[in-house]
N, CA, C and O atoms as a GROMACS GRO file, in nm:
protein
  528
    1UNK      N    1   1.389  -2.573  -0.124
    1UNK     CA    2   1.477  -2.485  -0.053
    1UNK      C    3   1.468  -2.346  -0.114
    1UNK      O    4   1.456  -2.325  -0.235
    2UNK      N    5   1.475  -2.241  -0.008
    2UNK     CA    6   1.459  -2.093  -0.082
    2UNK      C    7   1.592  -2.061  -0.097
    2UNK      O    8   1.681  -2.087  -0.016
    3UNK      N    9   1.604  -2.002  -0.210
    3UNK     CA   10   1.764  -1.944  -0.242
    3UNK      C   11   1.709  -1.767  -0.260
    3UNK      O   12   1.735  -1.712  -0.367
    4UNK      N   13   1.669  -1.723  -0.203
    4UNK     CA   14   1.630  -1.584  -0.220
    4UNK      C   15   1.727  -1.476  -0.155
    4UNK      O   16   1.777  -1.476  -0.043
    5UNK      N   17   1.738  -1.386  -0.257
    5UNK     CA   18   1.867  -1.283  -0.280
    5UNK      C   19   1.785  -1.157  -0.195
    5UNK      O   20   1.707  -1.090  -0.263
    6UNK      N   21   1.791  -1.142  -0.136
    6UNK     CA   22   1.778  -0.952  -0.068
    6UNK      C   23   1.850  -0.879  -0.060
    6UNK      O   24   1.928  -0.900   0.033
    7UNK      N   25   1.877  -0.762  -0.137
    7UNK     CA   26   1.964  -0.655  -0.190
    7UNK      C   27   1.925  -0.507  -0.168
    7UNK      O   28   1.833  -0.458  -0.233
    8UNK      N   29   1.994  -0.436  -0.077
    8UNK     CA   30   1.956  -0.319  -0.094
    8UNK      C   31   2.021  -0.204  -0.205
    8UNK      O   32   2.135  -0.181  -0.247
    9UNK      N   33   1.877  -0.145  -0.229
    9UNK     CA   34   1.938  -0.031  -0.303
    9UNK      C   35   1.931   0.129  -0.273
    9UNK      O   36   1.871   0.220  -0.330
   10UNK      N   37   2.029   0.126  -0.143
   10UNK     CA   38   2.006   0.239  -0.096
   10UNK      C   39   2.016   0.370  -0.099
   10UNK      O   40   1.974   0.446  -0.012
   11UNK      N   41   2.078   0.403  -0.210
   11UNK     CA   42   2.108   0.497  -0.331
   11UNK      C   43   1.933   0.533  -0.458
   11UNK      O   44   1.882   0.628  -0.516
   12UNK      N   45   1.916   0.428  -0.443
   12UNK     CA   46   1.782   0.454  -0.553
   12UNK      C   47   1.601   0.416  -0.426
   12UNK      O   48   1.480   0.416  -0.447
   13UNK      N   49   1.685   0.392  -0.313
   13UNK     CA   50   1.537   0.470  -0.191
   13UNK      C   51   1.502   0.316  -0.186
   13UNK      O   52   1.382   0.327  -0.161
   14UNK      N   53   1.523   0.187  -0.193
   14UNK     CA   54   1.459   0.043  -0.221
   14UNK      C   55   1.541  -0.064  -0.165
   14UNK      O   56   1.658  -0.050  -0.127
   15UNK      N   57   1.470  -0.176  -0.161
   15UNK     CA   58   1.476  -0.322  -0.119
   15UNK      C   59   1.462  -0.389  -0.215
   15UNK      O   60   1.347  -0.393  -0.258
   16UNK      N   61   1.571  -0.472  -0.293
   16UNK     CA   62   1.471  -0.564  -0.377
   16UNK      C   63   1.478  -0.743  -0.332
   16UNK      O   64   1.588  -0.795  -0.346
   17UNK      N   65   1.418  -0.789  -0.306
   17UNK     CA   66   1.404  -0.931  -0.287
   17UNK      C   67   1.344  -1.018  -0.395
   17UNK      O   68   1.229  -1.000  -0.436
   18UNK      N   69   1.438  -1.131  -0.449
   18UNK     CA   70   1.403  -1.202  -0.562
   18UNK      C   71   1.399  -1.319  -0.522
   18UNK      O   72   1.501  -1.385  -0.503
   19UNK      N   73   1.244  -1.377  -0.498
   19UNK     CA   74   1.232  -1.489  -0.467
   19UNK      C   75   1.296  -1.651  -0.572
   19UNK      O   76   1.243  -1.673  -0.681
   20UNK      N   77   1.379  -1.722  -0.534
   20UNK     CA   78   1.406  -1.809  -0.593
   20UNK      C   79   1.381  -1.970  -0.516
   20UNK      O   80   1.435  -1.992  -0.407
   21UNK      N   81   1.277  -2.100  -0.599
   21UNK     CA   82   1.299  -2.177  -0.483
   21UNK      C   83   1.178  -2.207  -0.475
   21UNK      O   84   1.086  -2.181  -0.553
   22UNK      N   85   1.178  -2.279  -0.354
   22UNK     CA   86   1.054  -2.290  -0.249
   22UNK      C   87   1.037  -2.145  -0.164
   22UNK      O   88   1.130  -2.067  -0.142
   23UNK      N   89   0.906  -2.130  -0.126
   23UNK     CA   90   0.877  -2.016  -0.055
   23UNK      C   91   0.782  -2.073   0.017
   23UNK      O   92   0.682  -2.124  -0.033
   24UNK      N   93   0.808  -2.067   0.150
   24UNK     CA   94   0.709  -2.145   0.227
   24UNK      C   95   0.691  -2.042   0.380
   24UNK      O   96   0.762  -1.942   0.389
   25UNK      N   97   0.610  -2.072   0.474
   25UNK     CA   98   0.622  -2.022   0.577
   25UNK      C   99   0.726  -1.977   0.678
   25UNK      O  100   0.722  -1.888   0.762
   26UNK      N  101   0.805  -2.053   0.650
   26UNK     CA  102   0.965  -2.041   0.733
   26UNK      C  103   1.030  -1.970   0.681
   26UNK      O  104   1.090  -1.888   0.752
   27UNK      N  105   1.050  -1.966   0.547
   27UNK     CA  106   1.165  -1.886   0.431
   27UNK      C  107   1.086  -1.750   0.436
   27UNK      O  108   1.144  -1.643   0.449
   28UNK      N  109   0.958  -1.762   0.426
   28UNK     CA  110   0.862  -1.616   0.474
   28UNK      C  111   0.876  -1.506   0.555
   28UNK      O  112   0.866  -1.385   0.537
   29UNK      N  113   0.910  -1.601   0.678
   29UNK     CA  114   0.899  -1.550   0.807
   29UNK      C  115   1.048  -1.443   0.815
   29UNK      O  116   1.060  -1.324   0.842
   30UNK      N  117   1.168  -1.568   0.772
   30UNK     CA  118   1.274  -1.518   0.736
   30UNK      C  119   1.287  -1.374   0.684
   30UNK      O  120   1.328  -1.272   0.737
   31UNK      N  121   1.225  -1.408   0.530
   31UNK     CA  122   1.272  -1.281   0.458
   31UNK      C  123   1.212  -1.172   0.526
   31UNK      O  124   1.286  -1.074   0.537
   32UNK      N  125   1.092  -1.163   0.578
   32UNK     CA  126   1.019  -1.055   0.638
   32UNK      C  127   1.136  -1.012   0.739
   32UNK      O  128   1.183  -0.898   0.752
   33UNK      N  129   1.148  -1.052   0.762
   33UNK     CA  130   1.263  -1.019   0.922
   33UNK      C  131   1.394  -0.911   0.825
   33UNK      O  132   1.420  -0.794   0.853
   34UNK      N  133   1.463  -1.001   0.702
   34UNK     CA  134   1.537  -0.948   0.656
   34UNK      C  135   1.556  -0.834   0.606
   34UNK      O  136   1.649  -0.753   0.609
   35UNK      N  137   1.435  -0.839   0.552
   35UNK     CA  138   1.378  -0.734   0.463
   35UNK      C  139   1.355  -0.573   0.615
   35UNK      O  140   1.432  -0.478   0.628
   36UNK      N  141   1.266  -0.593   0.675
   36UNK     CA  142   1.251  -0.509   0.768
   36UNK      C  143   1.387  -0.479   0.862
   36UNK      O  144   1.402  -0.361   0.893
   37UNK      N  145   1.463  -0.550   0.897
   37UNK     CA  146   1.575  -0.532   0.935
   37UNK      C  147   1.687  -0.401   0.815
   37UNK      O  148   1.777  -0.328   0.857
   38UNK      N  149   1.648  -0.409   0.698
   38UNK     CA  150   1.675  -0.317   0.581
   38UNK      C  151   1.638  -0.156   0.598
   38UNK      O  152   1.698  -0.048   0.602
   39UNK      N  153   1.508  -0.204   0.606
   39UNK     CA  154   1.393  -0.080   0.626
   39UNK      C  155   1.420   0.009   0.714
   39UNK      O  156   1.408   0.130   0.700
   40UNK      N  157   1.475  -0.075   0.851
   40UNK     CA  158   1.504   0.008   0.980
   40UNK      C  159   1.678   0.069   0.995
   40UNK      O  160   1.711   0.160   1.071
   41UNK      N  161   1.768  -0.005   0.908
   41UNK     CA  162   1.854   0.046   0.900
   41UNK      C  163   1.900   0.126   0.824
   41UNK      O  164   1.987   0.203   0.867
   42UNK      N  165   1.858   0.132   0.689
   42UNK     CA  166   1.874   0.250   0.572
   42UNK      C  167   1.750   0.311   0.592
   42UNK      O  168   1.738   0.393   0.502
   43UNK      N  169   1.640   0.312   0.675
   43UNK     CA  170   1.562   0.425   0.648
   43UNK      C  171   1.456   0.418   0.532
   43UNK      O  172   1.380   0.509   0.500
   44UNK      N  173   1.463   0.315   0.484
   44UNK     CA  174   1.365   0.325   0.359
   44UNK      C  175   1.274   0.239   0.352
   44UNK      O  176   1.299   0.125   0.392
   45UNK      N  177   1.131   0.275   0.293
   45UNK     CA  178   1.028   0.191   0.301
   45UNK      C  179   0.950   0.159   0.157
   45UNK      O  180   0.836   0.186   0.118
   46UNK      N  181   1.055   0.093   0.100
   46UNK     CA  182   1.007   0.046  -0.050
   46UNK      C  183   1.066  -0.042  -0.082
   46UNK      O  184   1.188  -0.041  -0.067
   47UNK      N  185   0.982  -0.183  -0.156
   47UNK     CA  186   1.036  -0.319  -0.176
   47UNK      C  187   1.003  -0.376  -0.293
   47UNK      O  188   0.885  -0.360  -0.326
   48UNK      N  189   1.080  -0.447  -0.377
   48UNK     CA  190   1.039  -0.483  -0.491
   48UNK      C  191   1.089  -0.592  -0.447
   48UNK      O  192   1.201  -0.610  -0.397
   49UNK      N  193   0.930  -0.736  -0.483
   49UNK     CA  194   0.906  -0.828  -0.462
   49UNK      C  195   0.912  -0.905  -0.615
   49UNK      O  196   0.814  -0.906  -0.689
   50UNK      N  197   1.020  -0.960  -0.644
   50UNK     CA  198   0.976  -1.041  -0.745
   50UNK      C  199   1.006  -1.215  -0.751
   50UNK      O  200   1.103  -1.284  -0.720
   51UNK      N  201   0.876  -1.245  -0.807
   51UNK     CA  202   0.798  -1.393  -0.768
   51UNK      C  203   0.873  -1.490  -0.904
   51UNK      O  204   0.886  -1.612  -0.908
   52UNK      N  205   0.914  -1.389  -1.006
   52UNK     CA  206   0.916  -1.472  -1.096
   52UNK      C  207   0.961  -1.637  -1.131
   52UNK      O  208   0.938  -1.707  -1.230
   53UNK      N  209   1.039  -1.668  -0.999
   53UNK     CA  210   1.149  -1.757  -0.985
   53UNK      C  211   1.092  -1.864  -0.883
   53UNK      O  212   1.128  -1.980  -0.862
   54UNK      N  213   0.988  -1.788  -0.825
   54UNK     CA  214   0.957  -1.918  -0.724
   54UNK      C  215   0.907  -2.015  -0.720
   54UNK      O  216   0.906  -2.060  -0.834
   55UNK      N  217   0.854  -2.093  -0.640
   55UNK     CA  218   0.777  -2.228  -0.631
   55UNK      C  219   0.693  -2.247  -0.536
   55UNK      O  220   0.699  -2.342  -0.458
   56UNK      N  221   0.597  -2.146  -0.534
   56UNK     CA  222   0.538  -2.089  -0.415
   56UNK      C  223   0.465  -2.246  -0.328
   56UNK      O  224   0.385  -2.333  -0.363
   57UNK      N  225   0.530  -2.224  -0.229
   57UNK     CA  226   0.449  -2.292  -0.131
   57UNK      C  227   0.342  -2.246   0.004
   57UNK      O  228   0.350  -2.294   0.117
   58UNK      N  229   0.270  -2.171  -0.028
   58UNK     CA  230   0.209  -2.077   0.079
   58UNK      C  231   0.087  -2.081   0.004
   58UNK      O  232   0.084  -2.022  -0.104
   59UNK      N  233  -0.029  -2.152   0.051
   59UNK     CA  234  -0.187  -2.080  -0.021
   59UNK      C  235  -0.231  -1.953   0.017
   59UNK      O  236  -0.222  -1.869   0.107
   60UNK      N  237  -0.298  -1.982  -0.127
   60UNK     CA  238  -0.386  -1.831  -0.162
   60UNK      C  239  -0.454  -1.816  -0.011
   60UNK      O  240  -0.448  -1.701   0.032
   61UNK      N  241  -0.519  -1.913   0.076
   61UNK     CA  242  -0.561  -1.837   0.217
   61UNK      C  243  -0.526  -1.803   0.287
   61UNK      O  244  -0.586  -1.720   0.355
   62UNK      N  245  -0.387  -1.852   0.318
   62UNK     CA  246  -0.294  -1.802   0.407
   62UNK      C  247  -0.178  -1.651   0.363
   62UNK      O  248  -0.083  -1.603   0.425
   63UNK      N  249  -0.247  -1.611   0.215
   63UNK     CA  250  -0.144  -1.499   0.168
   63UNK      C  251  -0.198  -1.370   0.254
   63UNK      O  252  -0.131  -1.268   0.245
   64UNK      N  253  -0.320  -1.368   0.339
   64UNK     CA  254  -0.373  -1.242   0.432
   64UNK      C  255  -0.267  -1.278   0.570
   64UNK      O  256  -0.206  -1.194   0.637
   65UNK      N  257  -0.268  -1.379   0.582
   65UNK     CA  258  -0.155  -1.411   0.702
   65UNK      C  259   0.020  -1.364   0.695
   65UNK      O  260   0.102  -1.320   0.776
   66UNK      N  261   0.017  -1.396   0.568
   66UNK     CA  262   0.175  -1.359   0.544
   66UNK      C  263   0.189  -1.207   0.564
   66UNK      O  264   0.267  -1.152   0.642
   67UNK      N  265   0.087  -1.136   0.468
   67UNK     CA  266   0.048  -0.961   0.491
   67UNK      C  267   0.051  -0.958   0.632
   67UNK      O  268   0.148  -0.896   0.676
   68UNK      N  269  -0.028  -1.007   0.722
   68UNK     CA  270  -0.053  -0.943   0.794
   68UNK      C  271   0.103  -0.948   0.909
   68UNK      O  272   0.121  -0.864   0.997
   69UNK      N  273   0.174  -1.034   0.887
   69UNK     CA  274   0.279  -1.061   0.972
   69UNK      C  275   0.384  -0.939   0.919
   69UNK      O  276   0.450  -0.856   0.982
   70UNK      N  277   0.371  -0.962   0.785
   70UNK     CA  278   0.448  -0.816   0.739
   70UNK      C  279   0.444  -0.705   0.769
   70UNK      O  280   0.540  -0.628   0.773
   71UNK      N  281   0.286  -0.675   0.803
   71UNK     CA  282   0.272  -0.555   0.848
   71UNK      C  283   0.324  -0.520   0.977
   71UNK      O  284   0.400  -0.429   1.009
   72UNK      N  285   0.265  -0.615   1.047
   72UNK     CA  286   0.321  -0.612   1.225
   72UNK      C  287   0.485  -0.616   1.224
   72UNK      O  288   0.546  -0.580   1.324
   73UNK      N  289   0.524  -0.642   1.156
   73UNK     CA  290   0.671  -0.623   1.193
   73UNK      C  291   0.704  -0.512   1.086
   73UNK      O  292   0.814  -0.540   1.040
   74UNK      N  293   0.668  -0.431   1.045
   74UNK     CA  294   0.731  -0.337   0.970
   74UNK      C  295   0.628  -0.200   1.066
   74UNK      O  296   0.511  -0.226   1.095
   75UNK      N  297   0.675  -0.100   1.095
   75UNK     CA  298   0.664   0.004   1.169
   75UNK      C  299   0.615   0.107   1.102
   75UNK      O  300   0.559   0.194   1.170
   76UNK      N  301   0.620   0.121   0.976
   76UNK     CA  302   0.597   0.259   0.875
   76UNK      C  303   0.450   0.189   0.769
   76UNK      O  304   0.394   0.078   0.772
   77UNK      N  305   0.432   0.279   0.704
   77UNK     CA  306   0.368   0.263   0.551
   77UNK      C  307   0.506   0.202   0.475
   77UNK      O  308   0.623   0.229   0.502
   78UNK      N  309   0.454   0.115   0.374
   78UNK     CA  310   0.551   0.020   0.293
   78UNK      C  311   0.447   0.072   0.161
   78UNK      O  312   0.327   0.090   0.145
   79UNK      N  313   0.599   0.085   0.061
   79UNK     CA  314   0.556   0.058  -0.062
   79UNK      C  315   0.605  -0.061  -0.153
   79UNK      O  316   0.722  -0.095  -0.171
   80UNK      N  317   0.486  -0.120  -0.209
   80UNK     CA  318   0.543  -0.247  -0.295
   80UNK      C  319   0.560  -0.267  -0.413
   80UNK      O  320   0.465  -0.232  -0.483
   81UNK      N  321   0.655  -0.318  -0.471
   81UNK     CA  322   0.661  -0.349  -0.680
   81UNK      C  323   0.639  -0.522  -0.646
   81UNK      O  324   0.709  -0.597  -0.579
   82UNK      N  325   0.561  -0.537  -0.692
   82UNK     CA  326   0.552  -0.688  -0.668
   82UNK      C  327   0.524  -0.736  -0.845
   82UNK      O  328   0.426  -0.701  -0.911
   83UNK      N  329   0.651  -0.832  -0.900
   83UNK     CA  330   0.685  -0.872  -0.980
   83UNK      C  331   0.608  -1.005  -0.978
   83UNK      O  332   0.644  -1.076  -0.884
   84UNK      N  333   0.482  -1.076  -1.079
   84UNK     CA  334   0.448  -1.168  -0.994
   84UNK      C  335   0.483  -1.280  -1.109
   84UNK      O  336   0.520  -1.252  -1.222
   85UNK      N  337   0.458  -1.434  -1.049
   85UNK     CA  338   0.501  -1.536  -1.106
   85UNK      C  339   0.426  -1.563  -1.234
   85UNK      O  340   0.323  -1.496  -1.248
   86UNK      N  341   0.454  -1.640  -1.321
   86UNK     CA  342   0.334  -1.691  -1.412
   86UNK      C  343   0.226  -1.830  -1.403
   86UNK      O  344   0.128  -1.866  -1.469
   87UNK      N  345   0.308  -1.893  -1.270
   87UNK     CA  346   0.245  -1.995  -1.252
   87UNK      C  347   0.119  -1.986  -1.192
   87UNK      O  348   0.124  -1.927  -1.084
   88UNK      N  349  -0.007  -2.027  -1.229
   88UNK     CA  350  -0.087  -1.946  -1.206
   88UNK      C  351  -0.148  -1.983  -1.052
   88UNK      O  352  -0.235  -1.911  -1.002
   89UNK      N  353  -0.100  -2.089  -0.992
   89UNK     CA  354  -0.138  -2.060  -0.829
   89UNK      C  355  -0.047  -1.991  -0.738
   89UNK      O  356  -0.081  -1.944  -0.629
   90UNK      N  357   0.065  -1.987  -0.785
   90UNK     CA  358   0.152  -1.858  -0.758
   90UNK      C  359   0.105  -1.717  -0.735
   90UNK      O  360   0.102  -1.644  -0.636
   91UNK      N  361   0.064  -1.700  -0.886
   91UNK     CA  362   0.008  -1.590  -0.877
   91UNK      C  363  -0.078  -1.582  -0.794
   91UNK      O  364  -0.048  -1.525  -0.689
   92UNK      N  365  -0.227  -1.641  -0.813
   92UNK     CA  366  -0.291  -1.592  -0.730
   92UNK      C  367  -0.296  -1.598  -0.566
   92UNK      O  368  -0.387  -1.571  -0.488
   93UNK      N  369  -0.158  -1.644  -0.545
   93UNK     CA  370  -0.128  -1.648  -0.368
   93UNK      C  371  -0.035  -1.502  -0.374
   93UNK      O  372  -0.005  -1.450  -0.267
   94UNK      N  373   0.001  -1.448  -0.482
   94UNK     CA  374   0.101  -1.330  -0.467
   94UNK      C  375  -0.022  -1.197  -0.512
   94UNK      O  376  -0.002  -1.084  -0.467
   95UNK      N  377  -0.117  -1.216  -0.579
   95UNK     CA  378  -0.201  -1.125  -0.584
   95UNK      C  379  -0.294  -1.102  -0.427
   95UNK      O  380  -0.310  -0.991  -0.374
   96UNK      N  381  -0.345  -1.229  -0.373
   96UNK     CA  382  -0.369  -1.184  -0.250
   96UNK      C  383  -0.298  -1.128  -0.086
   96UNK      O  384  -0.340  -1.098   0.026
   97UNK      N  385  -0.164  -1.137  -0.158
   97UNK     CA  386  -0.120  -1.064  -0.093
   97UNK      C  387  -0.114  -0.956  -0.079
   97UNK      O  388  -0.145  -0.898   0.025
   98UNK      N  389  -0.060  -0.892  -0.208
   98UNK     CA  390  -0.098  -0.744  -0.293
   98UNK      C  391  -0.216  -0.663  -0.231
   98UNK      O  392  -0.206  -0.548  -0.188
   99UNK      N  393  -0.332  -0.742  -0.234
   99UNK     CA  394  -0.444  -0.726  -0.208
   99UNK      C  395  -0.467  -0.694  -0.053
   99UNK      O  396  -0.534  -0.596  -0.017
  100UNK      N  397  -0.420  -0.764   0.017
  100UNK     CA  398  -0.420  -0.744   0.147
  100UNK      C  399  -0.364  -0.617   0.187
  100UNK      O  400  -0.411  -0.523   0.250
  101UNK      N  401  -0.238  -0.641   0.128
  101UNK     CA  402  -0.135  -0.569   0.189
  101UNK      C  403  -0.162  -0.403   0.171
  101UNK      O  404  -0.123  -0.313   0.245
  102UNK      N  405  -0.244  -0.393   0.048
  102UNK     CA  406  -0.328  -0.259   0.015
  102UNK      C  407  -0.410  -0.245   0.096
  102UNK      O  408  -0.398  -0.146   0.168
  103UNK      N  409  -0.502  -0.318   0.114
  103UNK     CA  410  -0.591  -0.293   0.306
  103UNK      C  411  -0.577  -0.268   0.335
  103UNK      O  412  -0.624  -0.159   0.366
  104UNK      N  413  -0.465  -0.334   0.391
  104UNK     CA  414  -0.388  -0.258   0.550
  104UNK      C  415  -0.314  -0.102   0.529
  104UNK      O  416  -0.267  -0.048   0.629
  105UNK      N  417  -0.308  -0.046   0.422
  105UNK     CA  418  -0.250   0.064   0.409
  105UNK      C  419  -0.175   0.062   0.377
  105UNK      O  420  -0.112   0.153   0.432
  106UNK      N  421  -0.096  -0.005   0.284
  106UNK     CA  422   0.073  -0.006   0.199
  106UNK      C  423   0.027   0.013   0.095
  106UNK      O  424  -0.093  -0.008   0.083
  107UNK      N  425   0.101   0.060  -0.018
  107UNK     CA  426   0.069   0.114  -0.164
  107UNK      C  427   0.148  -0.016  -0.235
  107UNK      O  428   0.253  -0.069  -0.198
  108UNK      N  429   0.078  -0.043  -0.328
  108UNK     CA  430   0.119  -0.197  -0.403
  108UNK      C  431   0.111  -0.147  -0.582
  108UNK      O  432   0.025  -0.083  -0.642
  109UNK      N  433   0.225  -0.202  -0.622
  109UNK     CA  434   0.216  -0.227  -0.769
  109UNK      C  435   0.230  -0.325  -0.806
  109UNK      O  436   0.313  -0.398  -0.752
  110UNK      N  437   0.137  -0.378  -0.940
  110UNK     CA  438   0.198  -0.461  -0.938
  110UNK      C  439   0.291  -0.467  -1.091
  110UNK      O  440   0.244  -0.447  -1.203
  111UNK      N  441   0.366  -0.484  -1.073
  111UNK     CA  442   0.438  -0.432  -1.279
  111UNK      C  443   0.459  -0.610  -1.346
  111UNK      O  444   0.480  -0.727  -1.315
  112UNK      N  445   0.435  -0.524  -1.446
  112UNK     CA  446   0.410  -0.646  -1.598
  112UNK      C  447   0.526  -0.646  -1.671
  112UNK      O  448   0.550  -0.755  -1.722
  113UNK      N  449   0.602  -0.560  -1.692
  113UNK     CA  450   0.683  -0.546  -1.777
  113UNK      C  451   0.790  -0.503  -1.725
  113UNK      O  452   0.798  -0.468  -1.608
  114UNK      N  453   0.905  -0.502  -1.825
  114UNK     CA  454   1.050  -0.451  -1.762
  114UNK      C  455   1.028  -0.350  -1.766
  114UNK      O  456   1.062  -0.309  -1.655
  115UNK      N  457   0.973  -0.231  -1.848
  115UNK     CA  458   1.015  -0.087  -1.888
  115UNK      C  459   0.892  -0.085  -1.748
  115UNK      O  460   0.963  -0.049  -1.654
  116UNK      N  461   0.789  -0.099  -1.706
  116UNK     CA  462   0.756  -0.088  -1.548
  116UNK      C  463   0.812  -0.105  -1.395
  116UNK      O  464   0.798  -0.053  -1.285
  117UNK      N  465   0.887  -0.213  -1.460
  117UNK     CA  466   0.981  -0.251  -1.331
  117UNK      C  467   1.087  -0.117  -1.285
  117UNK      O  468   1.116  -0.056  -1.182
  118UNK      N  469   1.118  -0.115  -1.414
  118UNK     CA  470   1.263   0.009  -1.432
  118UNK      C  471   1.202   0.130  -1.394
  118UNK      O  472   1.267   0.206  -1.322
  119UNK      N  473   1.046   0.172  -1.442
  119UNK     CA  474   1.015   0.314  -1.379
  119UNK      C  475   1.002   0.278  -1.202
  119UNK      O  476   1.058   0.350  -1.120
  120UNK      N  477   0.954   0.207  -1.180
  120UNK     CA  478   0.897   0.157  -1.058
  120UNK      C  479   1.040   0.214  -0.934
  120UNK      O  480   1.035   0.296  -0.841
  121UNK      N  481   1.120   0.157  -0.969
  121UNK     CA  482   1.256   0.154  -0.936
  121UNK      C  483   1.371   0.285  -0.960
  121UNK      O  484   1.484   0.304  -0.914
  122UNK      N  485   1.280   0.366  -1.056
  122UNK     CA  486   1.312   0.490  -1.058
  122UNK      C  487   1.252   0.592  -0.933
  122UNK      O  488   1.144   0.649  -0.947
  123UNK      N  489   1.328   0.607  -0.822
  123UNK     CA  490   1.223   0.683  -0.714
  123UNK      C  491   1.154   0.804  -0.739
  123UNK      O  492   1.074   0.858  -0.662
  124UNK      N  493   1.190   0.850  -0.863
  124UNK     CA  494   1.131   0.994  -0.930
  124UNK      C  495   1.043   0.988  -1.042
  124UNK      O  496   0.983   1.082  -1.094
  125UNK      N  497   1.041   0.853  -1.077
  125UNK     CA  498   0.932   0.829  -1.170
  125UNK      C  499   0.799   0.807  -1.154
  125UNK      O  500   0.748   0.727  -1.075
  126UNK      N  501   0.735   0.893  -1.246
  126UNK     CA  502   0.583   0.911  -1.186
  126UNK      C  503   0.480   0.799  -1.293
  126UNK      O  504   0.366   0.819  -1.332
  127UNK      N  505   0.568   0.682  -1.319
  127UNK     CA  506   0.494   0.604  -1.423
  127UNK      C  507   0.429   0.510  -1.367
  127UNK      O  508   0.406   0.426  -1.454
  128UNK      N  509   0.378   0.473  -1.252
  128UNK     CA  510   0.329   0.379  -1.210
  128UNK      C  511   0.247   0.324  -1.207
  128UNK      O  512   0.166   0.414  -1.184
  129UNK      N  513   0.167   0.202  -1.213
  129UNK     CA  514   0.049   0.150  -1.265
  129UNK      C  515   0.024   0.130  -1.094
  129UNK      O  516   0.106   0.056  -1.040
  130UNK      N  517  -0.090   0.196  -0.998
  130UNK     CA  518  -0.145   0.125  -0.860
  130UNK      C  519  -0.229   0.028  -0.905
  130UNK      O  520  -0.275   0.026  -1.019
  131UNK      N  521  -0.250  -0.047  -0.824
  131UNK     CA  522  -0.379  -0.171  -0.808
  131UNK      C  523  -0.400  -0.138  -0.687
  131UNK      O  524  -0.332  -0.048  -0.638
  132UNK      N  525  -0.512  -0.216  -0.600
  132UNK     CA  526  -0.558  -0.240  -0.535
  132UNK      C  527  -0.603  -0.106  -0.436
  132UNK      O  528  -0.670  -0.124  -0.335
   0.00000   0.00000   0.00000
């Protein structure tokens, strides 16, 4: 079951969604909706994704699918902090997302650390590590 928190922070320009749980196609589909439903009502197009908590149920092949549904329902350029899991097929279903999701034209971070997370999340901070 996904227990995942989506919080806006609309004062500091952001979305943050903390995956907890199962994360599967349905709970996916969900948060995307939630999340973009955010985007379009405060105006803002920046999301911090963090995996640390989950139990990912979504493969690494299907993580271009999840991107790509994200994209289609989000209307703007998206920027991402993507916090990722340690489990390591986790990860690499949350890195190809990352990956994708940079394709398609969204700007992706991915942060390692707290003192990254915290600049990340600073909308004036110019400390950011890009990937992809």
């Amino acid at each position: 079951m996904s227990f995942t928190r989506i919080t806006p922070h609309h004062a500091d320009g952001y979305v943050e969604a903390v995956f907890d749980g199962h994360e599967d196609w349905m709970s996916a589909v969900q948060n995307i909706e939630q999340i973009v439903a955010l985007f379009d009502e405060l105006d803002i197009y920046r999301v911090l994704l963090d995996f640390r908590r989950v139990d990912m149920r979504i493969a690494v092949v299907e993580a271009p699918e999840v991107a790509a549904l994200f994209h289609k329902y989000a209307y703007h350029e998206m920027s991402f902090g993507i916090v990722a899991p340690a489990d390591p097929r986790g990860l690499s279903t949350v890195e190809c997302f990352g990956k994708s999701m940079s394709r398609l034209g969204h700007r992706v971070d991915f942060l390692d650390t707290a003192a990254e997370i915290a600049a990340w999340t600073d909308m004036h901070s110019k400390a950011r590590r890009r990937t992809g």
